[in-house]
N, C-alpha and C positions, 0 to 999 in steps of 0.2 A: 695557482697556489701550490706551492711543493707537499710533498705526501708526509703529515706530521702523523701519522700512525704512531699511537702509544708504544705496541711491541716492538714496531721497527726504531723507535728513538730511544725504549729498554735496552736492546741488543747492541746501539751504536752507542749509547753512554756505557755499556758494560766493555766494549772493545776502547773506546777513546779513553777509561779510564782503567785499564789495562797498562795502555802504554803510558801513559799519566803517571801511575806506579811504578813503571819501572823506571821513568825518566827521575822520579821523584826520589827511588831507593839509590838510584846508581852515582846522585850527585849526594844525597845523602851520606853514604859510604866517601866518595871523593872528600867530602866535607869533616866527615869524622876524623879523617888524619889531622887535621889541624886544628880543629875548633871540638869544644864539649858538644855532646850530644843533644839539646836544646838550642844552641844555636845553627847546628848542623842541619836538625831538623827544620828551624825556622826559616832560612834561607834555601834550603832544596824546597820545601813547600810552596816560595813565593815565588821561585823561579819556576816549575811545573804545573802551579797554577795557570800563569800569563800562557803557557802550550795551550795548557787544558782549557783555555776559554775563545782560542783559535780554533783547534781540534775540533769541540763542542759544535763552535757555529759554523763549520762546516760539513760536519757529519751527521751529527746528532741531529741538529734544530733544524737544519739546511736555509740560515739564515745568516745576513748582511753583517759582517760585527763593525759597530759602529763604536764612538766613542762612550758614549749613553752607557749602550751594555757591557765595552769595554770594566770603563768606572763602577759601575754597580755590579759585575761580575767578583770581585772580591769579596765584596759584600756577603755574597752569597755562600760563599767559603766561610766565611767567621764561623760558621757550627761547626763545620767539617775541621776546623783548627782547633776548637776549643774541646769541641772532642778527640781529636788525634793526640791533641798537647796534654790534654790531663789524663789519658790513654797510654802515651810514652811513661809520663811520669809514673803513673801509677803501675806501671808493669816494672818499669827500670828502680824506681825509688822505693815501691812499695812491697812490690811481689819478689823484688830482686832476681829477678828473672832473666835479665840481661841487655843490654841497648841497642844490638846488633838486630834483629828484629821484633823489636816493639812496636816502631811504627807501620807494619804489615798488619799486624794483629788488632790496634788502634784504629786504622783503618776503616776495617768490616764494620764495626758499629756506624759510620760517620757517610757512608754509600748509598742509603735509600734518600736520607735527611738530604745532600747535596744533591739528587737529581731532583727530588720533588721541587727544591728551591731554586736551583740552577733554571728550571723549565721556566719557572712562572719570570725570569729577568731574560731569557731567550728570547722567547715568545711574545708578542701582543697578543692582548686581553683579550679573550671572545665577545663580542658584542650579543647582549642579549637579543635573544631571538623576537620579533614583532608579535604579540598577539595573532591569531588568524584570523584572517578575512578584514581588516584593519587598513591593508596598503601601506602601512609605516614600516618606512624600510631603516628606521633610526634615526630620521634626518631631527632636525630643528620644528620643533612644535608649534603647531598654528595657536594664534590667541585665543580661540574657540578651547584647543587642549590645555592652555596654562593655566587656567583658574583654577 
């Protein structure tokens, strides 16, 4: 089993979403010349997601990316968008602060929320540990156990 240590999977989600960020701003930016700033945003995000869910499962998780986690890795993103997007908004529309980096700053709140949730669509479930002195190692319950 590969070494899923918390600090070392902190450290590798802190570097893969690093470069996540910058893939994110720099097509952001590409994006700005043509399109308003919400949809510039929405499309660098969708495209640096699909990175950031490679990246993840080979850095971070050190695990197989399958179709499964593929499809439900967006998912996992929905907070991280909802908070970036009324994050932009509310800097650029509300604070009038400017569009250029709002979603930098948008960001930071939406960082602890995506790794807690990203891990738990990574990863398989930990199996409860057996009682001890028991011998049940999880399997299928004798009918003596199901009543």
């Amino acid at each position: 089993m590969p070494n899923r240590s918390l600090p070392r999977q902190i450290v590798a989600f802190a570097v893969v979403g690093a470069v996540n960020t910058a893939t994110y701003y720099g097509l952001y930016l590409l994006f700005l010349i043509r399109l308003p700033y919400l949809a510039a945003h929405t499309l660098a995000f969708t495209l640096s997601m699909t990175g950031s869910f490679f990246l993840n499962a080979r850095f971070t998780y050190r695990t197989r990316p399958t179709w499964r986690k593929f499809l439900l890795f967006p998912l996992t993103n929905v907070t991280n968008f909802v908070i970036t997007t009324a994050g932009v908004y509310l800097i650029v529309d509300v604070l009038h602060a400017g569009h250029r980096y709002a979603p930098l700053l948008a960001s930071a709140a939406a960082i602890p929320v995506t790794f807690v949730v990203s891990r738990r669509v990574m990863l398989p479930a930990a199996k409860p540990a057996a009682p001890a002195g028991t011998g049940d190692s999880g399997g299928v319950r004798g009918t003596a156990d199901a009543a």
